[in-house]
C-alpha positions in Angstrom: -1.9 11.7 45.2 -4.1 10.0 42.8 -2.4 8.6 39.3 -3.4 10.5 36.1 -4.7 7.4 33.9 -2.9 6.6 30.9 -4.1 8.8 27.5 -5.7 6.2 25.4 -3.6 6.3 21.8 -5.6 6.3 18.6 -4.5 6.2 15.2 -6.0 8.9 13.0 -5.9 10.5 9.8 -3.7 13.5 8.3 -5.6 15.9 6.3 -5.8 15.4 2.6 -3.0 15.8 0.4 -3.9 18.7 -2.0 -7.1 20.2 -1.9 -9.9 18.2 -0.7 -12.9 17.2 -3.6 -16.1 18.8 -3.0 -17.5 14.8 -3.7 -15.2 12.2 -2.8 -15.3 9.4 -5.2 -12.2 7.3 -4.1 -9.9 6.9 -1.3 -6.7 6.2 -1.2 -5.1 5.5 2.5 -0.8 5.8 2.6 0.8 3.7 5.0 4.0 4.5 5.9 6.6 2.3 7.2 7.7 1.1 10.6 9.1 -1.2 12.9 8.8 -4.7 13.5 8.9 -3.9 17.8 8.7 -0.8 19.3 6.0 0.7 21.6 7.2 4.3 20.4 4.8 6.2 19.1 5.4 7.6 15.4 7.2 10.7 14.5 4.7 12.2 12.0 6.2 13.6 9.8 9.4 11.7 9.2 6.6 8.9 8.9 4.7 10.3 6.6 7.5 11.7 4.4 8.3 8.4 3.0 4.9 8.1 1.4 3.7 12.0 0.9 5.5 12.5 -2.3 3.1 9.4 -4.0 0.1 11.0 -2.1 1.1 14.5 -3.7 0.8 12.5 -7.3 -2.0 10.4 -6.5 -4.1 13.4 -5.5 -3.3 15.3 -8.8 -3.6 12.5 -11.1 -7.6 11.7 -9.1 -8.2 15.5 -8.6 -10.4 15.2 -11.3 -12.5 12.2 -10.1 -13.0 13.1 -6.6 -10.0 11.4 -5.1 -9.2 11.8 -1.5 -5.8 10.9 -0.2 -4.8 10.4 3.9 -2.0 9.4 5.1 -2.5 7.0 8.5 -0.8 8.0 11.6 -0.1 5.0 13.8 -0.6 4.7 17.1 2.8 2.8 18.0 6.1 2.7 15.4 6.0 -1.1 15.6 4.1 -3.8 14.5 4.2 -5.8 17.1 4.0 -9.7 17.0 0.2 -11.0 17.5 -1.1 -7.4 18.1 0.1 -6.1 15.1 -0.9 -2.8 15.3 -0.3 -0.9 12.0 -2.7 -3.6 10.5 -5.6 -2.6 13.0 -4.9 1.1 12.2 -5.1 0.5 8.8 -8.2 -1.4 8.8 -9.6 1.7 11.8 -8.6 4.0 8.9 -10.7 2.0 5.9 -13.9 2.2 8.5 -13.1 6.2 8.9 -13.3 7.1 5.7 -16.6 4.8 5.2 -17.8 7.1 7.7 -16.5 10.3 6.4 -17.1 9.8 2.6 -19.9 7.1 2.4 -19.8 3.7 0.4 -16.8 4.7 -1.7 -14.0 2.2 -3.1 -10.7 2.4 -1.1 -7.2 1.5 -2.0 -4.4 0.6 0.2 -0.5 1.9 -0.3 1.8 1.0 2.1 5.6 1.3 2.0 7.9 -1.5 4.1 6.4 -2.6 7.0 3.0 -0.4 5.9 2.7 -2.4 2.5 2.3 -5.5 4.9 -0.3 -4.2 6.7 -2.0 -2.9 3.5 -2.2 -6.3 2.9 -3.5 -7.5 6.1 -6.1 -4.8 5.9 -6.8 -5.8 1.9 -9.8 -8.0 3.2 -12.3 -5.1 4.8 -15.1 -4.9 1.9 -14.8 -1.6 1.1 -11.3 -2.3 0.0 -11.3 -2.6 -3.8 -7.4 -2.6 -4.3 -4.2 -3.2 -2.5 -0.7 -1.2 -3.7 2.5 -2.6 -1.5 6.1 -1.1 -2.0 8.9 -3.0 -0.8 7.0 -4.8 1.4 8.2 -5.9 4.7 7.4 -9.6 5.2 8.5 -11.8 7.8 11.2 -15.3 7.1 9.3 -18.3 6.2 9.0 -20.5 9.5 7.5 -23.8 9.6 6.6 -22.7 13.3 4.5 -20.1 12.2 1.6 -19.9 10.0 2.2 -18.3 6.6 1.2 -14.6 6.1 -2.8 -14.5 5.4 -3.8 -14.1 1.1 -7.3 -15.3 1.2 -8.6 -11.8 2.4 -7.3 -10.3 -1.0 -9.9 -12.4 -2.9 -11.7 -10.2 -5.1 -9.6 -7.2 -4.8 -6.5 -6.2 -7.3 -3.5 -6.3 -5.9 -0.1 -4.5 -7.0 3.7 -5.4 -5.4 6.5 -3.3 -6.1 9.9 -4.4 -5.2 13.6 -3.2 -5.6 16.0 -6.4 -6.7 18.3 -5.3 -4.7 16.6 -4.4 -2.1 18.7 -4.9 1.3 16.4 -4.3 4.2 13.5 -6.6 2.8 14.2 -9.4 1.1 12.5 -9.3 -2.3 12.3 -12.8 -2.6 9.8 -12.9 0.0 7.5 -10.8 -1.4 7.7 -12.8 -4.8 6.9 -15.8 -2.7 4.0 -14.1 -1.2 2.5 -13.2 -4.5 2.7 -16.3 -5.9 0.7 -17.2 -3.1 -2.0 -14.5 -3.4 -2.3 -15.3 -6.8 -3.7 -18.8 -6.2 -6.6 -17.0 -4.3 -6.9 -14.1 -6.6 -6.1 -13.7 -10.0 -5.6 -10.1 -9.8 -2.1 -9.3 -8.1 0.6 -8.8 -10.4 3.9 -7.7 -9.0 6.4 -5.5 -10.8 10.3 -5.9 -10.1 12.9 -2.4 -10.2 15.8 -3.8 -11.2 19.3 -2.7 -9.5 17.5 -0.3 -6.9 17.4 -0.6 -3.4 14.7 -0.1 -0.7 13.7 3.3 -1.0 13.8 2.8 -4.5 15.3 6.5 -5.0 16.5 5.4 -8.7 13.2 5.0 -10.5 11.0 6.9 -8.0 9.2 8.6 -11.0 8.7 5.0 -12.9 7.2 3.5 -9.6 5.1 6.5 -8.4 3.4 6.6 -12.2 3.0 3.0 -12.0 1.5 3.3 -8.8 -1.0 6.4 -10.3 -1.7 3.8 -13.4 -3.1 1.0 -11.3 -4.7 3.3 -8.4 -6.9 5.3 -11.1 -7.7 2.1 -13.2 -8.9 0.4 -9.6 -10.6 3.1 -7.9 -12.3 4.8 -11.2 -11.9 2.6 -14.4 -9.5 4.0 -16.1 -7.9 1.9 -18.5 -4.2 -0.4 -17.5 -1.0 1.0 -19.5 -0.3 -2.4 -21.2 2.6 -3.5 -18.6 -0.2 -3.6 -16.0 -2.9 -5.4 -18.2 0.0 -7.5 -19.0 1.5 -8.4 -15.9 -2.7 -9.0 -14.6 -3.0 -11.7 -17.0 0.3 -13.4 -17.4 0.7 -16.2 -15.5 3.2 -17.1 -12.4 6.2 -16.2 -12.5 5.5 -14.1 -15.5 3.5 -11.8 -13.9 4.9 -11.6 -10.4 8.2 -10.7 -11.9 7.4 -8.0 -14.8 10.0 -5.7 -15.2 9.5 -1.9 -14.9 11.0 -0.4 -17.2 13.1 2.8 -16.7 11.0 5.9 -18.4 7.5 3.9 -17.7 4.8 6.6 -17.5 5.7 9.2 -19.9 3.7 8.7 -21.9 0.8 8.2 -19.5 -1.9 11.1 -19.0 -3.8 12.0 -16.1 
C-alpha cells in the first residue's frame, strides 16, 4: 500500500477583524503567542484570542483610514531553535499582504513569544513599525549570539511590558531595547507597573496605547505626548516610561 505524503503546513491569514476597507491603506499583522518547542500545530482560536481583542480596537480606531487587520495563524505552536518558525510566518504574512493590498505600510503586534518574532520580522521593507507586548526573549548566553536589532533600523518600534511579569522576564526586554535603540532611535518602551503577563489590569491603558502609536506609524496621526516623550528621551528614560493608569481617555479615534 503506497504511503499518503505528508500535507505540507502553511501559515495563513484569518479574515479581517471588522469589516474589511474598500481601499486598504495600512496593515496591521497580530501575532499571537506560543511556545518555545513544540511541533503542534496551533489551536486557532485559543491562539488568536489573546490578541483579537487589540485587533477588534485597532480596526475601529483605522476604520476610517483604510486599516486592515489579520491575525497570523502559525504553522507549528513553537518557535523552534534555528528554524524559528513563527518568525518566518510572520515575515510569509508581511509578503501576503504586499500581495493582497499593494505597496502599503505594515505594522507588526505580537504578544509573548509573537512580539519576538514581530521583531525578527521588523526588518522586511514594507514594515514601517514594530508593536511587542510582553515579549518573550531568550536568557543572555555568552554561547549564543544576541537577539538581532539592526533589522529595526528605520522603523518605530514600541515595547510593552508588565513589571511583574512572571513568565517573561521584563528585564530582558529592557535590555533588548536598550540595544535596538543604539541602531534606531525610534523604539521607546513603556513599563505597566504591578501587572503581570497578560496584563489583564490595565488592558484598556495598553490596547489605547497600542491604537496611539499604530495610527501615528501607519497614517500620521499625531503621538499623545507619553509617546512623543518616551521617542525622544534618552536610555533609560525612554525604555522605562511609565503608563499611566487611565492613559487614552482622552484620546480620539
Amino acid at each position: 500500500m503506497a504511503q499518503q505524503a505528508t500535507p505540507v503546513r502553511t501559515a495563513r491569514l484569518a479574515r479581517t477583524l471588522g469589516p474589511e476597507p474598500a481601499t486598504v491603506s495600512g496593515v496591521v499583522l497580530l501575532l499571537p503567542g506560543g511556545e518555545e518547542v513544540s511541533a503542534r500545530r496551533p489551536a486557532p482560536v485559543l491562539a488568536a484570542s489573546s490578541v483579537r481583542a487589540l485587533g477588534r480596537r485597532l480596526a475601529r480606531a483605522g476604520r476610517g483610514e483604510g486599516l486592515a487587520v489579520h491575525v497570523v495563524r502559525y504553522r507549528y505552536r513553537g518557535w523552534n531553535g534555528s528554524e524559528a518558525h513563527l518568525a518566518r510566518d510572520a515575515t510569509w504574512a508581511v509578503e501576503e499582504a504586499v500581495r493582497r493590498y499593494g505597496d502599503v505600510p505594515v505594522c507588526l503586534a505580537g504578544l509573548d513569544m509573537g512580539g519576538r518574532a514581530a521583531l525578527h520580522a521588523g526588518g522586511h521593507e514594507a514594515v514601517d513599525s514594530v508593536v511587542a507586548i510582553a515579549p518573550w526573549l531568550p536568557e543572555d548566553d555568552v554561547a549564543a549570539s544576541p537577539e538581532p536589532v539592526k533589522q529595526l533600523a528605520g522603523r518605530r518600534v514600541l515595547v510593552v511590558h508588565g513589571t511583574n511579569d512572571g513568565r517573561t522576564d521584563p528585564e530582558l526586554s529592557f535590555r533588548f531595547a536598550e540595544r535596538a535603540k543604539k541602531a534606531n532611535r525610534d523604539v521607546c518602551r513603556f513599563e505597566v507597573h504591578a501587572d503581570g503577563h497578560g496584563l489583564h489590569q490595565y488592558r484598556t491603558e495598553v490596547h489605547a496605547l497600542a491604537c496611539d502609536f499604530v495610527m501615528g506609524t501607519l497614517f500620521g496621526r499625531p503621538f499623545s505626548r507619553p509617546v512623543q516623550d518616551a521617542l525622544a528621551a534618552p536610555p533609560p528614560l525612554g525604555l522605562r516610561m511609565p503608563l499611566a493608569a487611565g492613559f487614552g481617555k482622552s484620546l480620539r479615534w
